[in-house]
C-alpha positions as CSV (number, residue, x, y, z in Angstrom):
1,X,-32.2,11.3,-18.6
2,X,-29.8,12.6,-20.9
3,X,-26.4,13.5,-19.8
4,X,-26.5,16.8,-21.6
5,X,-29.7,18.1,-19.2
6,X,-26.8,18.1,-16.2
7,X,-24.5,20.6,-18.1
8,X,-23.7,24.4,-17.1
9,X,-21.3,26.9,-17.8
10,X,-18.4,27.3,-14.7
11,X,-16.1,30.2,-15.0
12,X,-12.2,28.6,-14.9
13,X,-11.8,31.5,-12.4
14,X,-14.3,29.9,-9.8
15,X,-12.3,26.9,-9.8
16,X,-10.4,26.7,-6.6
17,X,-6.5,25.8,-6.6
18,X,-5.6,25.7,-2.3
19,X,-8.2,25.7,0.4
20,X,-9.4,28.6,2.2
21,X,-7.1,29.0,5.6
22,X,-8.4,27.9,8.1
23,X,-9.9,25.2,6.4
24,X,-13.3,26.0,8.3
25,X,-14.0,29.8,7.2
26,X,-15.4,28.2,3.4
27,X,-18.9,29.4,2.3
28,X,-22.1,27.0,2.7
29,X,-24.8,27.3,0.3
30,X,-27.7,25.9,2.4
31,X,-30.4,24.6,-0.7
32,X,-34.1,23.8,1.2
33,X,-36.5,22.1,-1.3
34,X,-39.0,23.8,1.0
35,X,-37.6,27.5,1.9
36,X,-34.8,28.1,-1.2
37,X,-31.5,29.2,-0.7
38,X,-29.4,30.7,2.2
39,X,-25.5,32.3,2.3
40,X,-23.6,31.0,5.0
41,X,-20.5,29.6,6.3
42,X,-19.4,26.0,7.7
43,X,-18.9,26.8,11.1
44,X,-23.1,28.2,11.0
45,X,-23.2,24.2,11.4
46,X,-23.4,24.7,14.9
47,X,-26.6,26.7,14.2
48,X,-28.3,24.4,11.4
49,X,-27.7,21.4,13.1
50,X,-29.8,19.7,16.0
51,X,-29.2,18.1,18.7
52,X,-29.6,14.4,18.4
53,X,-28.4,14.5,14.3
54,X,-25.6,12.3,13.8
55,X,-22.9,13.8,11.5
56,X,-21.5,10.6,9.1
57,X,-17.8,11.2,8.0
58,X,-15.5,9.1,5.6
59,X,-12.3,8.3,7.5
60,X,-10.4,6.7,4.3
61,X,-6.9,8.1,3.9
62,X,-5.4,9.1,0.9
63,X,-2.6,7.3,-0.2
64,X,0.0,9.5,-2.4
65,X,-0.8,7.0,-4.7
66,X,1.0,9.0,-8.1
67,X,3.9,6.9,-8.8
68,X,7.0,7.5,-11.4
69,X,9.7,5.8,-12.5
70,X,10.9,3.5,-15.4
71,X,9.7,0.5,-17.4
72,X,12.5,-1.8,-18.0
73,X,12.4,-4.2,-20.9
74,X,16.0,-6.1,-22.4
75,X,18.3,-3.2,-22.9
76,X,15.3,-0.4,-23.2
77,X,13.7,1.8,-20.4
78,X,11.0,4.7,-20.8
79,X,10.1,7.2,-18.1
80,X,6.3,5.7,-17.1
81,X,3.9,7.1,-14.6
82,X,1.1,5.9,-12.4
83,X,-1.6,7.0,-11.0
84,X,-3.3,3.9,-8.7
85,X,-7.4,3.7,-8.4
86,X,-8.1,0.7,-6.9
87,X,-6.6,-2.0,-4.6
88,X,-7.3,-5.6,-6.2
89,X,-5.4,-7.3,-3.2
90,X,-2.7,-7.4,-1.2
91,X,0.0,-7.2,-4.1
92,X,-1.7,-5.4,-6.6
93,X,-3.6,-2.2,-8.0
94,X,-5.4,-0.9,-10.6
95,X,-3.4,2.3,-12.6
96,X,-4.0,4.7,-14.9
97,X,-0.4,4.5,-17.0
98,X,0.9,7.6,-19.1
99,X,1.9,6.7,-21.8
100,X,0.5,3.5,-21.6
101,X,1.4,2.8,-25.0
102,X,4.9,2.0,-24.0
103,X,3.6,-0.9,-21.8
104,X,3.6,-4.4,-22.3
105,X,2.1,-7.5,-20.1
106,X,5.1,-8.7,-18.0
107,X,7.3,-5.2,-18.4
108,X,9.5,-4.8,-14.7
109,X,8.5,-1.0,-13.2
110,X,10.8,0.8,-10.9
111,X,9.3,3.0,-9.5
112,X,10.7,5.8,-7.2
113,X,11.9,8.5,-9.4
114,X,15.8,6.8,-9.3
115,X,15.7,6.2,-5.5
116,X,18.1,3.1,-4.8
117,X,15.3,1.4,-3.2
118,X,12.5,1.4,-5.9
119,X,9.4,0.3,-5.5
120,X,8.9,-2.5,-7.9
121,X,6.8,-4.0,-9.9
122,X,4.9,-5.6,-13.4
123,X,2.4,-5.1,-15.7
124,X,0.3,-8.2,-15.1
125,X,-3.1,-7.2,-17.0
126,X,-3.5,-4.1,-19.4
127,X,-7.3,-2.8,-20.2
128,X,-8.8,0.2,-21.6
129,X,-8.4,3.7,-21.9
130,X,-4.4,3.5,-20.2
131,X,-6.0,1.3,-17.6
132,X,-3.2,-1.7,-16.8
133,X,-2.6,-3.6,-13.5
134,X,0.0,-3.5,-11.4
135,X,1.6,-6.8,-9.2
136,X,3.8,-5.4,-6.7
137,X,7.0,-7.5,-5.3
138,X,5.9,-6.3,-1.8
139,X,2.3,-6.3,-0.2
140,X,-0.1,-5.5,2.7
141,X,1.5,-2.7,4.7
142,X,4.7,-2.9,3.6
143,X,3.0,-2.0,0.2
144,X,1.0,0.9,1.7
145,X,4.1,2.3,3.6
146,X,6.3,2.0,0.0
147,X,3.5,3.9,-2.0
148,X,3.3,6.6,1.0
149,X,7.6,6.6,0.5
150,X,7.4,6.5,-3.1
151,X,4.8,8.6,-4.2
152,X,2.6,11.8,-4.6
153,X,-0.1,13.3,-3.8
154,X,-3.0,12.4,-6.5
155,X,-4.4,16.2,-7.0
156,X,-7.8,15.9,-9.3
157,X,-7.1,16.7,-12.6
158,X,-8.5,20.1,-13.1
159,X,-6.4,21.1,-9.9
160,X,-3.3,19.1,-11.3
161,X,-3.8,21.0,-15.3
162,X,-3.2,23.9,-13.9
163,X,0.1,23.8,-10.8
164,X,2.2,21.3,-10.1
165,X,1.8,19.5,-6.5
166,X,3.0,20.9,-3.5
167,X,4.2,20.3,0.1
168,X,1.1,21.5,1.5
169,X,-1.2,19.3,-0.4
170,X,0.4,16.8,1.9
171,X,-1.6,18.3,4.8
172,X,-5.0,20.5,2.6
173,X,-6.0,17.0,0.5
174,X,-6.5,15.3,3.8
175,X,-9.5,15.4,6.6
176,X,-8.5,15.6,9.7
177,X,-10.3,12.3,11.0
178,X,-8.2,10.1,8.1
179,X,-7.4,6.8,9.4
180,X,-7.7,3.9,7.0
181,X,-5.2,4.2,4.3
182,X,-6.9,3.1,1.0
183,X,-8.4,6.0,-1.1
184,X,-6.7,8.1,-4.1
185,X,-9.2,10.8,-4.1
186,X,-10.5,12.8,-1.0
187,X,-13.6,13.1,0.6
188,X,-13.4,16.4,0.2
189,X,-16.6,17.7,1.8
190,X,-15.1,16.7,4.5
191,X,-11.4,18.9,4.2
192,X,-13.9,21.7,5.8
193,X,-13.8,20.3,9.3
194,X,-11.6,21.2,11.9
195,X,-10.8,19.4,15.3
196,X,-12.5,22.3,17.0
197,X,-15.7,21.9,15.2
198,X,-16.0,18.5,15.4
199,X,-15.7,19.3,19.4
200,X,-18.1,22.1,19.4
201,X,-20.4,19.7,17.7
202,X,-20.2,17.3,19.9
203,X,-21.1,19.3,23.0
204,X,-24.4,20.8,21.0
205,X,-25.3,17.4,20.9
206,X,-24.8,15.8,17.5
207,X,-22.8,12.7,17.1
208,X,-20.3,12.0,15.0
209,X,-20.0,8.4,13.3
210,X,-17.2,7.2,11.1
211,X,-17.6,5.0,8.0
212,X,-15.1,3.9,5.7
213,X,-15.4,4.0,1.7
214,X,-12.3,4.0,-0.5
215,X,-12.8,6.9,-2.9
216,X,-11.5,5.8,-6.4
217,X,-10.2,7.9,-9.3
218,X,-13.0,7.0,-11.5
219,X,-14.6,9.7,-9.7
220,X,-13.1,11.7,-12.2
221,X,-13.5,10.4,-15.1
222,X,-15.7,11.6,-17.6
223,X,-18.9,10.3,-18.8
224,X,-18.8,9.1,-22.6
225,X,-22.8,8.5,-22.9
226,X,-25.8,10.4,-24.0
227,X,-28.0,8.7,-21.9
228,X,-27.9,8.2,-18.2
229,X,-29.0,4.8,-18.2
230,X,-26.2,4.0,-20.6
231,X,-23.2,4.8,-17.7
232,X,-21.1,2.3,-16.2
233,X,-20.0,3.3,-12.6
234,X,-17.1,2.6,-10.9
235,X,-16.7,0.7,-8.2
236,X,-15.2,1.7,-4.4
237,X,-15.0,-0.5,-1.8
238,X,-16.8,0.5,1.7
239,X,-17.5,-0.7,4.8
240,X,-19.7,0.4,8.0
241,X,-19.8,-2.6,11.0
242,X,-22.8,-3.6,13.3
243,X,-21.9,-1.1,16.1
244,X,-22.0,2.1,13.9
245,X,-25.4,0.7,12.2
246,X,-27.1,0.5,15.6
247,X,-25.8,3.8,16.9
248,X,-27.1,5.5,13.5
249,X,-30.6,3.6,13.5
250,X,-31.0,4.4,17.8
251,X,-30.7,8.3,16.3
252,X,-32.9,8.7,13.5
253,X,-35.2,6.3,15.6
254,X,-34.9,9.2,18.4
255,X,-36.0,11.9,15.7
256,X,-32.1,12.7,14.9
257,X,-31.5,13.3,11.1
258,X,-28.8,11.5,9.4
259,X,-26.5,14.0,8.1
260,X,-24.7,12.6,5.6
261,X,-20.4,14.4,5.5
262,X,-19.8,14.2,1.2
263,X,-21.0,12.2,-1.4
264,X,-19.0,9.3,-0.7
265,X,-20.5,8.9,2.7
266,X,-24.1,9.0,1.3
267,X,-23.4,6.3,-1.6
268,X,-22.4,4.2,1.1
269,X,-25.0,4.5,3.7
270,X,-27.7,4.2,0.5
271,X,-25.6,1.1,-0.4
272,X,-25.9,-0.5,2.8
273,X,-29.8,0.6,2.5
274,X,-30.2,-0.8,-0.8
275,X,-31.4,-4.9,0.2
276,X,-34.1,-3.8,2.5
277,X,-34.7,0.1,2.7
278,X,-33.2,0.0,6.2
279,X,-29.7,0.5,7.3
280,X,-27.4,-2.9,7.4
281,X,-24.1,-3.6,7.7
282,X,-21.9,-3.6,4.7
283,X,-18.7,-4.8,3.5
284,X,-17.7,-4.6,-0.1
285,X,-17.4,-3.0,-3.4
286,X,-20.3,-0.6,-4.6
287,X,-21.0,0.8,-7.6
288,X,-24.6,2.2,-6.8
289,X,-25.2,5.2,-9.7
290,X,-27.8,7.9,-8.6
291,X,-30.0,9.7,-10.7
292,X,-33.5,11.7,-10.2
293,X,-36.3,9.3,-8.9
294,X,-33.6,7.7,-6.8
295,X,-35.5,6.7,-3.6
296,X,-33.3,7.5,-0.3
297,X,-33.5,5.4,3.0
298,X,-31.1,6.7,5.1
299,X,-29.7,10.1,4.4
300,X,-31.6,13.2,5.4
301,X,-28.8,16.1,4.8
302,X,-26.2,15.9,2.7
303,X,-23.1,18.2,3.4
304,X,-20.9,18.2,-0.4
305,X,-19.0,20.4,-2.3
306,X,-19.7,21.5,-5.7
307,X,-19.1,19.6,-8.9
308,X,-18.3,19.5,-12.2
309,X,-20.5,19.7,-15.2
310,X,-22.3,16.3,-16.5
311,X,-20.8,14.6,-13.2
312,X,-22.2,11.5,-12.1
313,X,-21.6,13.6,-8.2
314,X,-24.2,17.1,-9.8
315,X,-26.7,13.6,-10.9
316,X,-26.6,12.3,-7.4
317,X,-27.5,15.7,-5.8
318,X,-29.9,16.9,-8.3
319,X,-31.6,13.4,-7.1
320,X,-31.6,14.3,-3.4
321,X,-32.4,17.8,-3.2
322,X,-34.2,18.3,-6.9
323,X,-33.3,18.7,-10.1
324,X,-34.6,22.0,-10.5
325,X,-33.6,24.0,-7.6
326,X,-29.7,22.6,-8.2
327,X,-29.7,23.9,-10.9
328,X,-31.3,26.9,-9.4
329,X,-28.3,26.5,-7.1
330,X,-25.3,26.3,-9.3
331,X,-26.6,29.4,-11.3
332,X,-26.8,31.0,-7.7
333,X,-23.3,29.5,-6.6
334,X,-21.6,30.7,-9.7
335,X,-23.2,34.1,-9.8
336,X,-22.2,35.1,-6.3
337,X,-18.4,33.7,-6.7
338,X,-18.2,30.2,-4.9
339,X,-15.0,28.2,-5.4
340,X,-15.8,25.3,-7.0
341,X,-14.3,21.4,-6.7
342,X,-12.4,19.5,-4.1
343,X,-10.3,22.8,-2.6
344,X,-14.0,25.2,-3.2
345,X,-16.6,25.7,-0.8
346,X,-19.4,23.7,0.3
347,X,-23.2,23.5,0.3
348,X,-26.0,21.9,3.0
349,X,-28.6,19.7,1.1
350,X,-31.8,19.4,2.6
351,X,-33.6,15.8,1.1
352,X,-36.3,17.0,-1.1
353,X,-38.9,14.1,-0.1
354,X,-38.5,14.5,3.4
355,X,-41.5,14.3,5.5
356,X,-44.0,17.5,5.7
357,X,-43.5,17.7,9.2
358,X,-39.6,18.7,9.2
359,X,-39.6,22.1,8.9
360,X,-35.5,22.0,7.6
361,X,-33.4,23.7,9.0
């Protein structure tokens, strides 16, 4: 398809700087390939789910993972700035660098903002488009602790365009199930949940699993290709264990939906699906791109915000709930003044090729 077919017109207006407060009153758009659409609010979750659906969140943390400081070569130094995308081990990330012009294979980095103990490091590989890696002196957790000492919260660039970052981004750009430090982006379908409605779905009966996928900032970066089938995604690195599998397959075997908490949640649980159209364990990068006539295994609702024009993110849910009524969606969404983006509302996805007999919600 042709990347041009995914576009549409957003108001700036619509585009949402802070979270609503409390971070549970947002709007959800419900969109039912079968019924149409429905105005609501997150906590109607505890109406529009079942009991016996198991709710699949992204625990990843996010690192404050924009670094500055200064590149240091002979007698010369230049103000630098980082923002990190992807761990390659234990010593070293992946950056976006501004200006990456001033950078050179080998230049020291310290990094800190003058702090007398900088975080430092070098340029050991530079790529494309400002992309350069970075070799840390330290590494493992002492490296995770330093970045969450060093630096900032990594706001998505059309949050970041238009105010600087603030103290409460700290708290807002995380869920409140975080617990493996690793990602630079939020899940942010997930920033809708608090610890009450987690509770209040647990006693109505639906589970709640946890998976783990590493959201990268290649999630934001524009597509430079006419042609779907032309795109490169990025990779992230997920993992869901043996244990979680087996809890997840025992529900949907029970007649439990799998309810899938962002887009980063689904990728991975499709991932894991991918080898044999059921469920597995998985470990490892993925870079699975989905586009209509995607088939789905696993997934049955997806809960996501809304996204930006000629996303890969608006691809993967005009695959799952139809190309048409999305955009049927979006005109709806914008019309009647949704926030839009990671601090926006939300919206309930009902699978378009779900089985006749599931009358949705």
């Amino acid at each position: 398809m042709l990347v041009s077919d995914f576009d549409f017109d957003l108001p700036e207006k619509l585009i949402a700087l802070h979270p609503v407060e409390p971070r549970d009153s947002a709007r959800l758009l419900v969109v039912d390939p079968k019924v149409g659409l429905a105005d609501r609010h997150v906590p109607d979750l505890l109406w529009l789910l079942r009991p016996g659906d198991v709710l699949v969140v992204n625990d990843t943390r996010v690192l404050p993972a924009e670094l500055r400081g200064t590149r240091l070569r002979s007698e010369y130094r230049a103000n630098v700035s980082f923002n990190l995308h992807k761990r390659v081990d234990a010593h070293s990330w992946r950056a976006f660098a501004r200006p990456a012009k001033k950078l050179a294979l080998q230049d020291r980095l310290e990094l800190g903002n003058g702090q007398s103990d900088a975080l430092v490091a070098h340029v050991s590989e530079r790529g494309d488009a400002g992309e350069v890696t970075l070799q840390f002196e330290l590494g493992g957790a002492q490296l995770d602790e330093a970045i969450k000492s060093h630096g900032a919260m990594p706001l998505p660039p059309y949050i970041g365009a238009k105010r600087g970052i603030e103290e409460r981004d700290l708290v807002d750009y995380q869920t409140v199930y975080a617990a493996e430090d690793g990602a630079v982006a939020a899940p942010t379908a997930g920033l809708h949940f608090t610890e009450k409605l987690l509770q209040d779905l647990t006693e109505k009966g639906v589970t709640i699993e946890r998976v783990t996928l590493h959201v990268g900032a290649g999630t934001f970066l524009p597509m430079k290709v006419d042609n779907t089938e032309d795109h490169v995604m990025h990779a992230e690195w997920g993992e869901i264990d043996q244990a979680t599998v087996e809890r997840i397959r025992a529900r949907r075997a029970a007649g439990g939906r799998v309810v899938a908490v962002g887009t980063t949640s689904l990728r991975l649980l499709e991932s894991a699906s991918l080898r044999t159209g059921t469920l597995e364990p998985f470990s490892g990068d993925t870079d699975i791109f989905i586009t209509p006539g995607f088939k789905f295994a696993t997934v049955d609702v997806l809960m996501t915000n809304f996204h930006l024009p000629k996303s890969t993110l608006f691809m993967l849910v005009s695959a799952f709930a139809g190309f048409d009524l999305m955009k049927q969606a979006y005109a709806h969404a914008i019309a009647d003044g949704y926030r839009f983006y990671s601090y926006g509302d939300s919206s309930l996805l009902l699978r378009a090729d779900r089985d006749e007999d599931d009358e949705g919600i």
